[in-house]
N, C-alpha and C positions, 0 to 999 in steps of 0.2 A: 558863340562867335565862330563863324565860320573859317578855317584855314588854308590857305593854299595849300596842294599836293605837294609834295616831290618831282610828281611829273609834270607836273606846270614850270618846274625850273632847270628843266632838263638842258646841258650845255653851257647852265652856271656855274660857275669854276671855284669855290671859296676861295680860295688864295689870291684870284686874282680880281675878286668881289672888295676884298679886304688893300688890298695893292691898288684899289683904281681910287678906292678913298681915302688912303693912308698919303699917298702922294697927290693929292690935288689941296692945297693948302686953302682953297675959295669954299664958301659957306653952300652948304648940299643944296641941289633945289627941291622943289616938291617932288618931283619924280625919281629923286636919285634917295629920297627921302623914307619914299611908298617903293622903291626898291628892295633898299636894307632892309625894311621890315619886314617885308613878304616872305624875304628869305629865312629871317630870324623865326617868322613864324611855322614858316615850311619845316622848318630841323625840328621846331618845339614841337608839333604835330606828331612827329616821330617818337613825342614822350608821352601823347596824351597832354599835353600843358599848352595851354591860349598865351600869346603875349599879348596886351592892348598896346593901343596907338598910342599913348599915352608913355610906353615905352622907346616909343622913336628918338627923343633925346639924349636917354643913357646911352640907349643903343648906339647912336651915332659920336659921341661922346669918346665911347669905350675905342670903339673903331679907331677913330683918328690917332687912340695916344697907344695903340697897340704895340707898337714898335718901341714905348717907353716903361716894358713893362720892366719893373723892380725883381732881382731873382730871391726868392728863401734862403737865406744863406744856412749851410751845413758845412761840415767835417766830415770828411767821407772815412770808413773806417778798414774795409775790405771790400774786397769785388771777389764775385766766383766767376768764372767764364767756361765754358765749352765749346772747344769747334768754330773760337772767336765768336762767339754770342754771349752776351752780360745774361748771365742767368739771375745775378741779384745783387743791389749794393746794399751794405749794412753803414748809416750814417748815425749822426748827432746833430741834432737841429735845435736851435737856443732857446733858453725863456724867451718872453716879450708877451706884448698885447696881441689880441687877436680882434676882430670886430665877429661875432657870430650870431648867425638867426637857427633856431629850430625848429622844423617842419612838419608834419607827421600826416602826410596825403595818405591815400587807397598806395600809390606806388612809390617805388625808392625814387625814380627818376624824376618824378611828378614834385618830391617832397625836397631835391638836390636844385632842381631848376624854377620853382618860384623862391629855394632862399636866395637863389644867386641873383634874382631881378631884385631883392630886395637891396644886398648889396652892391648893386649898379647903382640904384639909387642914391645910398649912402655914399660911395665913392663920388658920383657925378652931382656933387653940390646941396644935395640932403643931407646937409650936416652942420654945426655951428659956425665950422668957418667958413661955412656959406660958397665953396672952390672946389673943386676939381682936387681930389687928395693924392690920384693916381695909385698903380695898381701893382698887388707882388705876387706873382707866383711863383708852385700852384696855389688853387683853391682845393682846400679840404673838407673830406666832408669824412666823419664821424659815426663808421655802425655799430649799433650795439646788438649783440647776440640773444638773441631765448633760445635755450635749453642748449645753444652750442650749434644751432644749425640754421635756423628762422632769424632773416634780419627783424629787427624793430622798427617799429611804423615811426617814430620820432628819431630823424637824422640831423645831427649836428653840420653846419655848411659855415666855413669861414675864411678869412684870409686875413693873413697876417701885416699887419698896418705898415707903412713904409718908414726906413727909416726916420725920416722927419716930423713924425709923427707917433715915435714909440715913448718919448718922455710928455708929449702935451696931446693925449687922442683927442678927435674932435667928439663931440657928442652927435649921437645918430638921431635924426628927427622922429624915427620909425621906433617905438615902443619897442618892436618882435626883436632889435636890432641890441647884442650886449657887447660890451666891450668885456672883454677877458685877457686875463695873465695867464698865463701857463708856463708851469716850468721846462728845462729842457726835456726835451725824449731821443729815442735811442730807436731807430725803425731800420727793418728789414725793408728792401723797395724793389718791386720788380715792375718793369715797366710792359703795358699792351697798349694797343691803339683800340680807336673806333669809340662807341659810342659806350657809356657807361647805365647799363640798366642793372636793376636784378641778378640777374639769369647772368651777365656777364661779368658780372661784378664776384658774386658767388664760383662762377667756372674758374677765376684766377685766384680767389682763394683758394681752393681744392687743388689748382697746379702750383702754387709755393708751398703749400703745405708738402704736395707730391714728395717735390726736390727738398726739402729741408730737413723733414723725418721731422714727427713728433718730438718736440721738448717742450719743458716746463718751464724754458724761461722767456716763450716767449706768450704774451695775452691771447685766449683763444674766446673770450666775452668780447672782445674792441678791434673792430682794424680802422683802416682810415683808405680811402682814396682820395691819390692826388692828380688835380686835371689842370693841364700845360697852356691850352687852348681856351678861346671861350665858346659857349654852347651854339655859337651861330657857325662853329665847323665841325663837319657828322663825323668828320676822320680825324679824332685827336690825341696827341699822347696824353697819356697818363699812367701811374702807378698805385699798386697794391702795395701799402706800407705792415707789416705784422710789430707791433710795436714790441720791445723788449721790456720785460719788469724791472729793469734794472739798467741805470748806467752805464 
């Protein structure tokens, strides 16, 4: 499937891509339709990952209720700062259910961005209760380590179910799609923008680890990234969580 470039959309603004559809409450047309997409597809290009047309739906779905998104609620535990820069917060984030798909592409970014069209799906009415569940961030995704250095080809991608939704989940139509408990956890968080690959994913490991100094309480097999945005903006927050062993 062919992609649009990046430079075919030169002058498109995300913010105000995402602003011209969030505030027009009238149903998209065809062309504001094969807009959104082009664009969605333009950023996924940037991963190696195709969207179909087939996702214009969700896509547009997501878009509209972006401004409704549900936040992860935590306990913040301590902050470090320098120079008034947050060098890193250490939180507690609750049990609850989670909905998650696992991936295991050629690439991390490849294997983080079809689980996430999975659960657009699942959020945008692929689901028993047959509605719109809406949405909480972030989304996490789950790496796991070989030998302490090498991510793993199988990444965990999920998000955590909205209040209304944490005592009756719906069921996900999508087989790939599990509904999970997970108890509370205890993460280190530093936050970088931009696009989350590999290569950038791994650099901001090696700079928490930097500032942190080696200890043993916290996992050096698992960390987790958390993304603030969805994958249709190149420029977004997100954090490097190093989880702690222990409460």
């Amino acid at each position: 499937m062919a992609l649009i470039s990046l430079e075919d959309l030169d002058g498109l603004d995300d913010e105000q891509l995402e602003d011209d559809i969030t505030d027009n409450p009238e149903p998209m047309d065809e062309e504001e339709r094969g807009r959104l997409l082009a664009h969605w597809q333009a950023v996924a290009s940037t991963h190696q990952v195709s969207v179909p047309p087939d996702m214009t739906g969700p896509i547009q779905e997501m878009t509209r209720n972006s401004q409704q998104r549900e936040p992860l609620p935590f306990t913040s535990i301590s902050r470090l700062e320098k120079m008034g820069e947050e060098l890193y917060e250490e939180r507690v984030y609750p049990a609850g259910h989670w909905a998650c798909v696992t991936r295991g592409e050629e690439l991390y970014e490849q294997s983080i961005s079809n689980a996430f069209m999975k659960l657009m799906r699942f959020i945008c009415k692929e689901n028993s209760a047959g509605r719109y569940l809406g949405m909480t961030v972030p989304v996490i995704s789950n790496i796991q380590m070989k030998d302490g250095t090498t991510f793993d080809k199988n990444v965990q991608t999920s998000f955590f179910l909205p209040a209304e939704f944490q005592g009756d989940a719906p069921r996900p139509c999508d087989p790939d799609i599990a509904i999970v408990y997970r108890e509370p956890i205890r993460v280190v968080a530093r936050t970088f923008f931009g696009t989350t690959t590999e290569e950038t994913v791994a650099h901001q490991i090696a700079l928490l680890w930097e500032i942190l100094g080696i200890t043993d309480e916290l996992r050096r097999d698992e960390y987790m990234v958390a993304v603030y945005e969805n994958p249709g903006i190149s420029h977004r927050r997100n954090e490097i969580w190093f989880i702690r062993r222990h409460l």
